[in-house]
Every structure is written in structure tokens, then in C-alpha cells.
N, C-alpha and C positions, 0 to 999 in steps of 0.2 A: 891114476891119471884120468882126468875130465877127457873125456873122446866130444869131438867138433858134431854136433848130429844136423844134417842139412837138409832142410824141409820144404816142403813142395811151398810156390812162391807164394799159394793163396796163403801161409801161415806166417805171422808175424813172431818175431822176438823181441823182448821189454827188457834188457839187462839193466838191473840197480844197483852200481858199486856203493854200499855203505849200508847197514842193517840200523843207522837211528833216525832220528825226528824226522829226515826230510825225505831219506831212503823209504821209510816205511808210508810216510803220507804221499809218496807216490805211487806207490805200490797198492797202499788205499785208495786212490783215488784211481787209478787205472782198472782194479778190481772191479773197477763199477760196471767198467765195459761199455755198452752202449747207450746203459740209460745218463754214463756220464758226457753226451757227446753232444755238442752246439747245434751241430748241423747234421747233414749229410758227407762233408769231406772229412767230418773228424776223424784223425788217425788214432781209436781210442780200439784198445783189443777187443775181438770179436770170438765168438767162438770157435776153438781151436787154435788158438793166438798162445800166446808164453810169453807168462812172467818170471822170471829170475833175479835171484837175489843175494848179491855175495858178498861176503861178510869176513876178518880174518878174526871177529870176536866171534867164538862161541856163546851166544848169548842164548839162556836156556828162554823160551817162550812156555809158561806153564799150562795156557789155555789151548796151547797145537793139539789137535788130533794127532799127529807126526809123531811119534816116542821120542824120533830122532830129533827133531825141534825143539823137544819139552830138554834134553839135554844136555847140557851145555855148561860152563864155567863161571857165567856171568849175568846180575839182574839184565835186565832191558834198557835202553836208551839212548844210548852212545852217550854224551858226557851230561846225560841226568846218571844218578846212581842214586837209589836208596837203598838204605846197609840198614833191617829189620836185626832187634836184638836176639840176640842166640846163633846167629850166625858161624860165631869162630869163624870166620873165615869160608865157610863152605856155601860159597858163592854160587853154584849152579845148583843146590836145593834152596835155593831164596824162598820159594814159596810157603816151604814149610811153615816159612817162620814168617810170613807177610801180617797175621793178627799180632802180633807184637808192636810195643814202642817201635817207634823209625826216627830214622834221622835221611836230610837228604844231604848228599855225598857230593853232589853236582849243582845242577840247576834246581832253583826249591819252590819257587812260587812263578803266578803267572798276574798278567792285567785283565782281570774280568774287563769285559765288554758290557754296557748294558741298552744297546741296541738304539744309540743316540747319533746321531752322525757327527757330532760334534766332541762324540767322548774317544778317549788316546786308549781306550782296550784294546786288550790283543781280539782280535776277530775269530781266527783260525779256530786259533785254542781253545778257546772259550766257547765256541760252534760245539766243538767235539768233545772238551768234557763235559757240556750239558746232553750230549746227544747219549753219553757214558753213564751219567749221574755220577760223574766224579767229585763235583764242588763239593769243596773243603774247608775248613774253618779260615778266617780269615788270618793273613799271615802279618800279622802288626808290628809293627819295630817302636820302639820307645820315642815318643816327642824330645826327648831330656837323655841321650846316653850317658852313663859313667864315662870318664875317659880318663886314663892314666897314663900320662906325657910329659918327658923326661922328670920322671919319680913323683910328679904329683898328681895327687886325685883333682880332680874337678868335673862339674855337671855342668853340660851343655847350657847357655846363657846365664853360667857362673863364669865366666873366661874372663882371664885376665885381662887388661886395659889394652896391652899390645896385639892380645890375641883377638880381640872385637874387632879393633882397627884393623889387621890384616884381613881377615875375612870381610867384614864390611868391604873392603876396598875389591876381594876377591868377588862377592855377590856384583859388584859394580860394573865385572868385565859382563857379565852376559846380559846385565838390564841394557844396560850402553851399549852395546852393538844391538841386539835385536830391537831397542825402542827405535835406534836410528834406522836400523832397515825398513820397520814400519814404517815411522817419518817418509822415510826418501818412497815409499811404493805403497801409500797413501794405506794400509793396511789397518782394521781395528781387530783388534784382540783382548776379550774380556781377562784371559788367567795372563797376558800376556806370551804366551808358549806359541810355537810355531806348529800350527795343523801339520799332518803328514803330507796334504798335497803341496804346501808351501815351499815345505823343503828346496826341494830340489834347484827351482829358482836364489834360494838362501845360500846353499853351498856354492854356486859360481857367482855369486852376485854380491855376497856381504864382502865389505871392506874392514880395514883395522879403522880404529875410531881413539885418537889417544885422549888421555885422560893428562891435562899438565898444561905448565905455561912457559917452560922452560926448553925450548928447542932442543937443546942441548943435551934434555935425557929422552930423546925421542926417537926409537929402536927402528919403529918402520913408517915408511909414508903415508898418508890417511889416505891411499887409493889404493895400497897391497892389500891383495884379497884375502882373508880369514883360509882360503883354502891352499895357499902357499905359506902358511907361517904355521908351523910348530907349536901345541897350546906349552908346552914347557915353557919356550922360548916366550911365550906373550905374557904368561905370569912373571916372568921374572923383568920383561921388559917394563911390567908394570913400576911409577915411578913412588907409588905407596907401598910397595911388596918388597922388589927385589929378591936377590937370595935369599936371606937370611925368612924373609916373611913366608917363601916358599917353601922353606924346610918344614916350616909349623905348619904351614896348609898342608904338607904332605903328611907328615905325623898325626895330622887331626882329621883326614877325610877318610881315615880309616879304608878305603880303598885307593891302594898305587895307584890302580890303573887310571883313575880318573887325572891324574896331572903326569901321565909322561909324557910325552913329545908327540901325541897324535893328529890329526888335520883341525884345527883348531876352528873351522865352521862344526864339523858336524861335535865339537867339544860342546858348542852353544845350546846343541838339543843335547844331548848324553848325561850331563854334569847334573840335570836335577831330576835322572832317574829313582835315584836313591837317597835321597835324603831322608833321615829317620823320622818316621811319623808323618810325611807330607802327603803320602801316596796309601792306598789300601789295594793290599796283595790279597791273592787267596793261595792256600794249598791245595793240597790236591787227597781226596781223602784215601785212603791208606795207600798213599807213597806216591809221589809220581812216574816212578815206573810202573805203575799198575796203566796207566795210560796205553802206553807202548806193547804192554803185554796184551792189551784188549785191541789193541790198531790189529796185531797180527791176525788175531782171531777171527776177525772182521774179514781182513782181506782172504784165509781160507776160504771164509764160509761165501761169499762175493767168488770170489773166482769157482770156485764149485757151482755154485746157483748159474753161473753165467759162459760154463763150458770152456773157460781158461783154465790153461795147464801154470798151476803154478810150482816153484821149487825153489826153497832157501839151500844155498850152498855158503854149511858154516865152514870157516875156518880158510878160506879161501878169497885172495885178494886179486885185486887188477895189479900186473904190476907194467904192463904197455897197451897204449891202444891208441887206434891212426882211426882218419879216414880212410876208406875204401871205396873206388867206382866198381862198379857190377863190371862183367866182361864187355856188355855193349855199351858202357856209360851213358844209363838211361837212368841210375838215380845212384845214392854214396852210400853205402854200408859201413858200422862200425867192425873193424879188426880187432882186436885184444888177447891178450895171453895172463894166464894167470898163474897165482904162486902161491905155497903154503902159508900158513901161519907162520909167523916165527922163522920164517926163511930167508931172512937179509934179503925181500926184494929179486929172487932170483927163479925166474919163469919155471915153472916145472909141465907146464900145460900145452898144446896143441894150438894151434889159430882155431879162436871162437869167432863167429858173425854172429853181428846184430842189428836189429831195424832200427832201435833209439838205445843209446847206451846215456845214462843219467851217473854223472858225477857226484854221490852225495857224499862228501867227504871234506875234509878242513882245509887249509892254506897247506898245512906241512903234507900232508897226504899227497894230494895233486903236484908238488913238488917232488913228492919221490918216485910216484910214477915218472914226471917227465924224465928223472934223473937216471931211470934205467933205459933211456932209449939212445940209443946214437942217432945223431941228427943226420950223417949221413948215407942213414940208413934209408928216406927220403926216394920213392921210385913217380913214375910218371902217376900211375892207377894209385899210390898210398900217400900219405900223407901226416906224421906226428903233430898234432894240431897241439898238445901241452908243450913242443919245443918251440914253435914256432916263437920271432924273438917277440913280437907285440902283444902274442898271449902272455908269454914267460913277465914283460916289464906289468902288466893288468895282475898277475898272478902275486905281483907283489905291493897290491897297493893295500893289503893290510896287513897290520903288526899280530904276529901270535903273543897270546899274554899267558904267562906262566902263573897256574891256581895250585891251592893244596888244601886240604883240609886235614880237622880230625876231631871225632867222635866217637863221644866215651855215653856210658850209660851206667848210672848208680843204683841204689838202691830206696834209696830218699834223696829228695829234695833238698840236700846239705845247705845247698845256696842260699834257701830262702831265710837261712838262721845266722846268717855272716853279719856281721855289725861292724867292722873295717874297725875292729880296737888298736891294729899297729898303725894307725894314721889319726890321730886328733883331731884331724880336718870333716873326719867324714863322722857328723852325730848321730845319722839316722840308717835302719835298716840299709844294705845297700840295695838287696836284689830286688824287696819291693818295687823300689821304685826305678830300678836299672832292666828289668824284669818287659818286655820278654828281649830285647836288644836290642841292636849290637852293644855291648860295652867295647870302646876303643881303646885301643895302647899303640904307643911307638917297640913295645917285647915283640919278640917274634912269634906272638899270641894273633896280633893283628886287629882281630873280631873273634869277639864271643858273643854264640847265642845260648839262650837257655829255654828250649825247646818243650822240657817237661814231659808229659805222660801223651800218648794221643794214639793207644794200643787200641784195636777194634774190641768190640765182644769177643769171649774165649782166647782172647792176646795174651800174652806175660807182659804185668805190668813193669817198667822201669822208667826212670825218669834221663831224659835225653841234654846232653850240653854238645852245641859245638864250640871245642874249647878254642879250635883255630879254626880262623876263616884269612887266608893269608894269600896275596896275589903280589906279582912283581920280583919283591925282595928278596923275601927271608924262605924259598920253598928247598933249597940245598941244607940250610942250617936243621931242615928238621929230614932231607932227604938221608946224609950221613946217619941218624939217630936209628934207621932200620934195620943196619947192619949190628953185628957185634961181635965178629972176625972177619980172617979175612975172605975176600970175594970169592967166589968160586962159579960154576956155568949151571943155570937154575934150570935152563931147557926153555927159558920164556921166550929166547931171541931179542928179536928189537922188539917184543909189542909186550914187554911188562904191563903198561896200560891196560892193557885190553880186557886184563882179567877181572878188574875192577879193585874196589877196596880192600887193601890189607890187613890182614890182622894183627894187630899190636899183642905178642903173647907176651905181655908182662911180666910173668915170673920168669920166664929166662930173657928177658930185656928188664932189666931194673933201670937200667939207664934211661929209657926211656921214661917210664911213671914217673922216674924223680925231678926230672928235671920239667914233666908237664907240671907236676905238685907247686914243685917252687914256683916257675912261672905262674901259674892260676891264683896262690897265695898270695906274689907280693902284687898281683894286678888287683884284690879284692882286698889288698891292708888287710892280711888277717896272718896265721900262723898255719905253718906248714902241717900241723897237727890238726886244724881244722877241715883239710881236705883227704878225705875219703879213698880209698883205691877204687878204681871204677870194675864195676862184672864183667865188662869190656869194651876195647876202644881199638880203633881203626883208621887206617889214614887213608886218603885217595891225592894220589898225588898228578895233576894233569901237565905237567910240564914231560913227564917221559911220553915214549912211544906210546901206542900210537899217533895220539893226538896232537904232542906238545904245543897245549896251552887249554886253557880254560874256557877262553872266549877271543874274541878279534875286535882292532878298530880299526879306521882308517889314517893310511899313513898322511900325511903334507904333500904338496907338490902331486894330488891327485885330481882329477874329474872325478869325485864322487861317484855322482851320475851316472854318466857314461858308462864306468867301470864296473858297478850294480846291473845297469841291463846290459849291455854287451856281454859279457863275462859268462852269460846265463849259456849262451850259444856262441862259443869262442872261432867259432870257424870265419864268422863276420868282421874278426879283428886281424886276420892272416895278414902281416907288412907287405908281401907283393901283392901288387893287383890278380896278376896271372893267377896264381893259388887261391885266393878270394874268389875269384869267378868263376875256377873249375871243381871248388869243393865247398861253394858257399850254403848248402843246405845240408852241411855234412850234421848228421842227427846225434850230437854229442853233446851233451848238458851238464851244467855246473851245478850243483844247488847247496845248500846250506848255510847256515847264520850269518859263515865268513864273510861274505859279500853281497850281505841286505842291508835292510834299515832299520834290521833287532838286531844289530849285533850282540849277543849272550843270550837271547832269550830262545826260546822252543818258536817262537812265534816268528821269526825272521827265517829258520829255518822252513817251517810249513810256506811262509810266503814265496820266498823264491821257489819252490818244487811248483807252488800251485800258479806261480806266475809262467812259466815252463810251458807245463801243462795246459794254460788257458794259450800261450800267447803261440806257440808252436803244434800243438796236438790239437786244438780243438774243444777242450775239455769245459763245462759251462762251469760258473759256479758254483760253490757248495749249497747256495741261497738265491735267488735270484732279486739281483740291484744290490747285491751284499759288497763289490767292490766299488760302488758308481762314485763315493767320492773318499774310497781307500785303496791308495795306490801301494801292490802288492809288491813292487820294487819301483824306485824312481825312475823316472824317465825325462827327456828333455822336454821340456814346456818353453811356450814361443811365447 
């Protein structure tokens, strides 16, 4: 058991609930200490100060000094994962095997930056893997996907007559709102896209705009805001779509998440992150968890230089934490108690104080802390600031989306020799030109990519496919497929997740390989004989513990806005005045992708930590004029 250690007042404590993307670049950037600090009031660790860092993933960090660091069960990243070939499964020697083919498991590419003010790169990211020498070959998706929907083959601007016209009329809902926004707020825009700082004003201010001449099929009034309507509900209110035309958008955007029911302003920016071919990604060179594994090592060698006492505690979660006033209520300290891995949630720890405690954790996380607290547990001096009810409705203004993958690794290239003979329709090589992807289906394949070889020097060469890239839907139809008796108590607890990618042992799962074989065959017209057994293959399933889901959007019937910077420092949303006033600098931070303006990328994550950091500690930034016209979370503009 963790014992409370309380230390003279000149020494501060930095508690970071969450070991990934936003956890660790805080913890980076606090490393810095002093040389990271604005002014003179910044509350930036000093020497003799503590950082902490708690985690209930054991995640092995290969580059620690710490043996106990190095570790651990699981790559680095929290929901990036790279699963390097030869693995089997033994997740906490990753490194061994880091010069091998990789496949990424999670998050896979980022948006270079190239230092324009006018260009939509990730800034953060992009800051830091050049500061790394991490850039990676570019990560390119096919202008022209294969796509096989309901049993037919067809190439991207091959579509059918109904199918041009649906889409056509689908491209129409985001030209027609945002040209009209323009219109009404005198705006020019060369690519037509909404700059970042635009935003924000777009989300409370764009309206529905109907397309029709018929009153009659006309779902909402041309003055309801884009930010109370459902984008589900607006496609289908569409009077060229409908259901019917929905279904086939849904089966042909190869990502769910893009048409479920999420705040249908911020659909208008979202919807043409990914379109194949439109955008150029880069990777990240060998694996993007080599990232995360180099942040750590960073912040060691930073707090050593800078006389910070740092300590990662694996395996160890927040499972409550309040505000606290000191005994003369001269300022608020954070309380918390923590719990084991794998614990169901159930405190095993002492009352820990802390000077800033940093939430880096997702929607469902922050919901299960608050969920082990009793509200009327509430004293004059404390305070549950995740129960309170205005945090709790902000806590839910976005949707968890349920991810799954899987990745197999051959011996050759099979792919590139497929000529789709069980399909008449398709005369030419497929994967040439379907090559590098996504190929789409409405199978519970979803997305396929074809990854190839991208081992370092002295790597084991193998050739990489992700055979599913699968969100929304179908992630239970391949969840049962793990099993193959009956269930029994594995010791994981609630945080299955945590451990990372699973290993598919296929000779004693047949059911599995066979039923990937058939799927991958009839998605590529060819015969079940033409595919290969893989050396091995692995699933990552992000709908379980810990995470559940892959990424976030924003629900309907939200303030965007508001909800992105408030959210950051929830003590500011408390529903009574009273509580607000007497705990309004309570030092407790939210941060992570869930409630930025990346939602799914690394890059939303680093923003909101670093937004925190600048806009509450003091912290300057990474660059100086790096954020003058990139807003690191929205805010309200007059």
C-alpha cells in the first residue's frame, strides 16, 4: 500500500492520472521546469518539486534507466499500439522485436505540419517527432479504393448511377452549409474548409440550410442550429437520400463513425478528414509507439537535469478525487485515493494530496472515478468536483466509439498476385491498383489495409495487412471469435484493454483463420486456396476496458465550445454559485483527445495538456508565436 508522504510546503506535487499521449506530454512539458515557465508566477516545478505518474497499464518504457519501468505488459501509448512481428503476444518485451515489420494497432499516422499558418497540420506532433527524427514514410491511401458492397466489386468513381447520385447529393450537405456560412459572415476561403480559429464561431452560429422545394419534406427550420440536430438525423432528412440512400453511404464510407448521430456542426469539419487519397499522412518511423517510449526518456533525463523528483506508479489507478481547502483556506489541494489494477474500482490506498492533479484519461474513465464516489460524501473543506451534476451533464457531451482491429503478417506478398477470377467484373490485377488502401466492404472486414514490409535494418522481414479496420458495428461479431470454450476468470479484471494486442494462436483457434480466409477471399473475388495462413495475427479490441472506444465525438444539443475549454478545469462549471466561489481554483485538469478539436488523433490529445499548461501553470510555448493563430482548444470569440 502507497503511504501519503507530506512534505514541507516549499515542495510541490504534479500527480498525472493516465501514462498516454496527454499524460506523458505533460509530464514533458513540466520536466522542463523552469526553463518552461512564462513569467515569474509560473507554477511550473522547481527543484525539489514531484512528479508522479499513475498508470493501471503496466506499460514497459524500453529507454527507462528504472528496470522497473523497462518492465511492464504493454507497448507505450495508451490507444496507439504497435504490435512488431514475432511478438506472440509477449507484449512487455516489445522491444526486442521493434526492427521487425509493424503494423499499428491504434492510432497510425499524423498531419505533418509544414510551418504555414494557413496549413491544418498537427503542430504539437509534428514539433516533436522532428525534434525525435521520427518522420516516416508517407502514409498514403488509394485515390480509387476497391470496395465490395452487398456482393459486388466496384472502384471508387465506377459507382453505380444511384450510387453517384447519393453521394453527390451527400458532398452537397457540407458545400451548402459552410458556402452559406461564408455567405452570411462575409468569409473567403480558398480550399473552401474552415481554418481552426473559425471554428468555434461555426459551431454556435451555423444553421440547417434545406435543400428542396417541397415544404412538405422539410425535417427542420432554416434557423435550427447545425449544433442541435443529429448529423444521422440530417442525412436522412435529406430529401435526395433518405433511408434507403443512407444505408449505402453507410456501407460505402467504410468508417461508421462518420454518419452516426454526432453534433452535426462539428460533422462539417470531421467528415473530410479521411477521404482516400485527398490528404497526405506520414508514419511514424519504426512504430508510433517508439514516440511515447522516447517522451519518457526525455522527461527522466529533464527532471534529473532539473532536480525534480520524478516516479511512475505502474499498475495503479485514481479511483476518487475531490477538492481540498488547506486547514486555513488559503488555497485548495487535490485529495485522491487509489486502486489496483484490475481491481473493480475499489480504493486500496491512503488519502494522497496534491498541488495540480491532471486528468489524462477518456470519457469512460472519468465516469468510473466519479462513479465510485458517494455524493454525499460532500464535507464543508472537500468537495467531488466529477460528481458534481454540471460537471457530470459536460462529462457527457461526447459519444465513445467502439474500434477493433486485426493484424496478420505473411510471408510474401500474396496479395499482390490476386486477379479477383471468382468475379468477372474485375479484369485487372486487384491489389496493384487497390494497393496501399483502404479496400472497403459492408463483411465485417470493414477496411483493409495492405501495409507491406517497413522492417528497419537487422528487422525480420514480413509483409504486414490490416485485414480489419472495423468501428461502430461489427466489433462483438469478431469479440465472441477469441473465445473457444467456455469463459472462465483470466485475472485481467475490468482492464482486459490494458494489456494491449492479443494474440490470435491459430492452431488451437481454427475458427478463427477460417473464417478471416473466407472473409478476405470473397472481399478479393478470388478462392479460399489463394490465401495463405498468416505467421501471425493479433487483434486489439478498444471497445473493452479500459478505454471503451477507440476515439470520441461530440454529441447534439452541445456548446462545443464551452464544453472543450471549460471542461479543461471543471471546478469552473460547479451548478451552485456557493461551491464555485469557494473551490473555484480547485487544481484539477481534464485533458485528452475526448474533449478537443482532434478528436482521434495524438494531436488533440497533446493540445488540450498543453492548453492546461499554458492557460492555468504558466507554461510558454513549445515555439514562440507557435500558437498566435492556432487555437489549442476553442474558446469563445466575440
Amino acid at each position: 500500500m502507497l503511504k501519503t508522504i507530506l512534505r514541507p510546503n516549499m515542495s510541490k506535487n504534479y500527480s498525472i492520472f493516465g501514462a498516454g499521449p496527454s499524460g506523458l506530454w505533460t509530464a514533458l512539458r513540466l520536466s522542463e521546469g523552469q526553463a518552461a515557465a512564462s513569467g515569474s508566477d509560473a507554477d511550473v516545478p522547481k527543484q525539489g518539486d514531484v512528479i508522479n505518474i499513475y498508470d493501471p497499464t503496466r506499460y514497459s518504457f524500453s529507454e527507462s534507466k528504472n528496470a522497473e519501468y523497462r518492465n511492464g505488459d504493454r507497448v507505450p501509448g495508451g490507444r496507439i499500439n504497435t504490435y512488431y512481428y514475432g511478438q506472440k503476444g509477449d507484449n512487455g518485451n516489445w522491444a526486442n522485436f521493434k526492427n521487425n515489420t509493424s503494423a499499428e494497432m491504434g492510432g497510425m499516422r499524423y498531419l505533418e505540419y509544414h510551418y504555414d499558418e494557413n496549413d491544418h497540420g498537427h503542430r504539437l506532433v509534428t514539433q516533436l517527432i522532428n525534434n525525435y527524427d521520427l518522420k516516416g514514410d508517407d502514409f498514403n491511401t488509394t485515390p480509387k479504393p476497391l470496395k465490395y458492397i452487398r456482393g459486388k466489386h466496384q472502384w471508387v468513381g465506377y459507382d453505380t448511377e444511384e450510387g453517384t447520385y447519393w453521394k453527390n447529393a451527400y458532398q452537397n450537405i457540407f458545400d451548402r452549409h459552410v458556402q452559406s456560412y461564408f455567405e452570411q459572415y462575409g468569409i473567403d476561403s480558398e480550399d473552401g474548409r474552415l481554418t481552426r480559429n473559425q471554428r468555434a464561431k461555426f459551431y454556435n452560429d451555423a444553421t440547417y440550410n434545406f435543400l428542396g422545394f417541397d415544404g412538405r419534406e422539410q425535417v427542420y427550420a432554416d434557423d435550427t442550429r447545425l449544433k442541435n440536430i443529429g448529423f444521422w438525423n440530417l442525412v436522412v432528412a435529406e430529401p435526395n437520400i433518405g433511408g434507403v440512400g443512407y444505408d449505402y453511404l453507410l456501407k460505402t464510407a467504410g468508417y461508421n463513425a462518420f454518419l452516426i448521430n454526432y453534433n452535426a456542426a462539428s460533422a462539417m469539419v470531421r467528415n473530410n478528414e479521411f477521404v482516400p487519397g485527398s490528404t497526405t499522412y506520414h508514419s511514424i518511423k519504426g512504430g508510433f509507439s517508439i514516440l511515447f517510449d522516447k517522451m519518457f526518456k526525455t522527461i527522466e533525463e529533464n527532471c534529473e537535469k532539473n532536480g525534480i523528483e520524478f516516479n511512475y506508479h505502474t499498475g495503479k489507478k485514481v479511483v476518487s478525487v475531490y477538492a481540498k481547502k488547506t486547514d486555513d483556506e488559503s488555497s485548495t489541494k487535490v485529495g485522491f485515493l487509489l486502486g489496483e489494477h484490475g481491481n473493480s474500482w475499489v480504493p486500496t490506498s491512503n488519502e494522497h494530496i496534491a498541488d495540480h492533479a491532471f486528468l489524462c484519461m477518456p470519457r469512460h474513465s472519468l465516469q468510473q472515478v466519479a462513479s465510485t464516489t458517494i455524493d454525499d460524501a460532500n464535507t464543508g473543506d472537500k468537495y467531488y468536483i466529477l460528481n458534481d451534476d454540471e460537471v457530470q451533464l459536460r462529462l457527457k457531451s461526447v459519444i465513445s466509439q467502439p474500434s477493433f482491429k486485426i493484424g496478420a503478417y505473411f510471408k510474401e506478398p500474396w496479395y499482390e498476385n490476386i486477379r479477383g477470377n471468382n468475379d468477372p467484373n474485375l479484369k485487372l490485377d486487384i491489389i496493384p491498383h487497390a494497393q496501399p488502401g483502404p479496400t472497403i466492404t459492408d463483411l465485417p472486414l470493414r477496411q483493409t489495409y495492405y501495409f507491406g514490409d517497413n522492417s528497419l535494418p537487422g528487422g525480420e522481414k514480413r509483409y504486414a495487412m490490416l485485414l480489419s479496420y472495423d468501428d461502430m458495428v461489427n466489433p462483438y461479431f469478431w469479440h465472441q471469435l477469441r473465445f473457444t470454450k467456455d469463459r472462465e476468470v483470466t485475472g485481467h479484471g475490468d482492464d482486459l484493454g490494458s494489456h494491449g494486442c492479443q494474440y490470435i494462436d491459430c492452431e488451437n483457434n481454427p475458427a478463427y483463420k477460417r473464417i478471416l480466409r473466407n472473409l478476405i477471399a470473397e472481399l478479393h473475388g478470388c478462392d479460399i486456396s489463394d490465401i495463405p495462413d498468416p505467421c501471425e495475427a493479433v487483434v486489439m479490441d478498444w471497445s473493452v476496458e479500459p478505454f471503451c472506444g477507440g476515439y470520441h465525438a461530440w454529441e447534439p444539443h452541445f456548446d462545443i465550445v464551452e464544453s472543450q475549454d471549460k471542461i479543461r478545469r471543471p471546478s469552473g462549471l460547479l451548478h451552485k454559485k456557493e461551491y464555485r466561489d469557494y473551490f473555484q481554483d480547485a487544481p484539477i485538469y481534464i485533458a485528452g483527445e475526448a474533449y478537443s478539436e482532434d478528436q482521434g488523433w495524438v494531436e488533440g490529445a497533446f493540445c488540450t495538456a498543453e492548453s492546461i499548461l499554458a492557460d492555468y501553470l504558466g507554461v510558454k510555448p513549445v515555439k514562440e508565436g507557435y500558437y498566435e493563430n492556432y487555437d489549442l482548444v476553442l474558446k469563445k470569440k466575440e
